[in-house]
C-alpha positions in Angstrom: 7.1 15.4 14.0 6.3 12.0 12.1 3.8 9.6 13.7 2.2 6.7 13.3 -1.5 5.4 14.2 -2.5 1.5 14.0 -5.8 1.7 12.3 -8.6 -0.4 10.4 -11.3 0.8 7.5 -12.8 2.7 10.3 -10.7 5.7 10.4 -11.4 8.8 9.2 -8.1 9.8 8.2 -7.4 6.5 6.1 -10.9 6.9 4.6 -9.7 10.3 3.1 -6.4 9.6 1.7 -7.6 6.5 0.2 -10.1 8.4 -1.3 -7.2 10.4 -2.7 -5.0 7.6 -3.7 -8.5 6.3 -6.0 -8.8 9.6 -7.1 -4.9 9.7 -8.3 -5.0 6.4 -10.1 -8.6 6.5 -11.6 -6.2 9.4 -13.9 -3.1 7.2 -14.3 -5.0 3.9 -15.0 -7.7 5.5 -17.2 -9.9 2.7 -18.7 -7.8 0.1 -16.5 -9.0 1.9 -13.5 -12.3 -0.1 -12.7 -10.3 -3.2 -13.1 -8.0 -2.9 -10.3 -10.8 -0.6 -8.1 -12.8 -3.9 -7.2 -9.7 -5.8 -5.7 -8.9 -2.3 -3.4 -11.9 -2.2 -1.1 -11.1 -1.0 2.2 -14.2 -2.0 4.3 -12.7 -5.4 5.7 -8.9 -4.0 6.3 -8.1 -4.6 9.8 -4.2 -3.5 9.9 -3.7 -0.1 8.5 -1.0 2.9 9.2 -1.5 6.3 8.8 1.2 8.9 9.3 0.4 11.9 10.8 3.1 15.1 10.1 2.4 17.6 12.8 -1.0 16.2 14.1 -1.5 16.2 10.5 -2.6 12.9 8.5 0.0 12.6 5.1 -0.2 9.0 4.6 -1.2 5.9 4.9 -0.5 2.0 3.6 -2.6 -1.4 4.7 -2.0 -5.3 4.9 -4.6 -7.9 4.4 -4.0 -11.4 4.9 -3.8 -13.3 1.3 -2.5 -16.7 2.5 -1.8 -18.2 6.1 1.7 -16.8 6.8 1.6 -13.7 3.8 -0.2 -10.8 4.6 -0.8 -8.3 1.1 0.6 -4.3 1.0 -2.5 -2.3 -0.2 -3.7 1.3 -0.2 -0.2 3.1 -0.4 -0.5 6.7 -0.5 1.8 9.9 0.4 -0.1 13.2 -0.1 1.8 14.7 -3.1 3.1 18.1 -0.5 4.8 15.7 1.9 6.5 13.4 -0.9 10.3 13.3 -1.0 10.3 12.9 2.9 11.1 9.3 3.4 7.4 9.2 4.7 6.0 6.4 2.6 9.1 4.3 3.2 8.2 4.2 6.9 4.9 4.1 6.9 5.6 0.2 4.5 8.2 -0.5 7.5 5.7 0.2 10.3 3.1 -2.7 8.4 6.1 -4.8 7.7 7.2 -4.8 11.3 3.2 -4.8 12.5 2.7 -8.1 9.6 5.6 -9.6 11.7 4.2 -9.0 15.6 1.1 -11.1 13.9 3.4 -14.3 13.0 3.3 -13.5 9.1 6.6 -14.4 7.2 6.2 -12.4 3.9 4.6 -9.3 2.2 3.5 -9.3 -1.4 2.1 -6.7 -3.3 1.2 -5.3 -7.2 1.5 -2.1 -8.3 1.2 -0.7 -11.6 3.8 0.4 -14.2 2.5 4.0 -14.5 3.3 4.4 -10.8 7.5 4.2 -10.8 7.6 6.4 -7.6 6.0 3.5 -6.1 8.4 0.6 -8.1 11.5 2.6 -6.6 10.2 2.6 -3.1 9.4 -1.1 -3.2 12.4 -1.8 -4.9 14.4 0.4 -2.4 12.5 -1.2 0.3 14.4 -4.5 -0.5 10.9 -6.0 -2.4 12.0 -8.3 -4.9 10.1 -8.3 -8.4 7.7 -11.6 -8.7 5.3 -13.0 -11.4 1.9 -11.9 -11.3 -0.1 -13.4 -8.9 -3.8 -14.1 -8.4 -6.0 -11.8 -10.5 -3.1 -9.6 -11.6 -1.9 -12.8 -13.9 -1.6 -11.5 -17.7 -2.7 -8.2 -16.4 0.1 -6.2 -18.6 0.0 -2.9 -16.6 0.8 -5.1 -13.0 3.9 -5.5 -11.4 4.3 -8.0 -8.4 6.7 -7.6 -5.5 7.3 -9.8 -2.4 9.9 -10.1 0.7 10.2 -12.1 3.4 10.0 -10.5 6.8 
């Protein structure tokens, strides 16, 4: 059984996958990694999800607020045994829908080309491809997303 838990920087179980997640992209970003590390701090996220699979934790995804009516998709992460699932793409519906209770009218995000897992689920997701935005400008390995909610 799939569930959800509203959660902030706090938690325990968000703490530990994104500690995974950084641990997964320090390897695909290599000497990029530090570069995209100091925009993904989690200690001021207020509005994160994280997916618990039979009590659980397999997942997890956050929004922070990047302009007055746009909230930003951040910390993404499926552990790799509970991939395939559809898991991710709920968890990204639960902060779309939780973005929306909070009067927000669109999500953006960046990922990175060496993650097309994540690409497809955006893409899939009904995310529309976007140029670069804020620090990700001229960054070659980003890839900017946004849809309105």
């Amino acid at each position: 059984m799939l569930t959800f838990v509203k959660a902030d920087s706090e938690n325990p179980d968000f703490i530990s996958l994104v500690r995974l997640l950084d641990a997964d992209l320090a390897k695909r970003d290599g000497d990029e990694h530090g570069f995209y590390a100091q925009y993904n701090k989690i200690a001021m996220i207020k509005h994160a999800i994280v997916a618990h699979e039979n009590g659980v934790p397999v997942a997890c995804g956050a929004i922070k607020e990047v302009a007055p009516s746009v909230m930003e998709v951040k910390r993404m992460y499926t552990l790799p045994g509970s991939r395939g699932k559809g898991i991710a793409g709920k968890v990204l519906s639960e902060l779309e829908k939780w973005a929306a209770e909070l009067g927000y009218i669109k999500c953006v995000l960046e990922t990175g080309k060496r993650q097309p897992e994540a690409i497809r689920l955006y893409e899939k997701s009904g995310y529309k491809n976007i140029p670069n935005y804020g620090q990700y400008i001229g960054v070659e390995n980003s890839v900017c997303f946004e849809k309105e909610l």
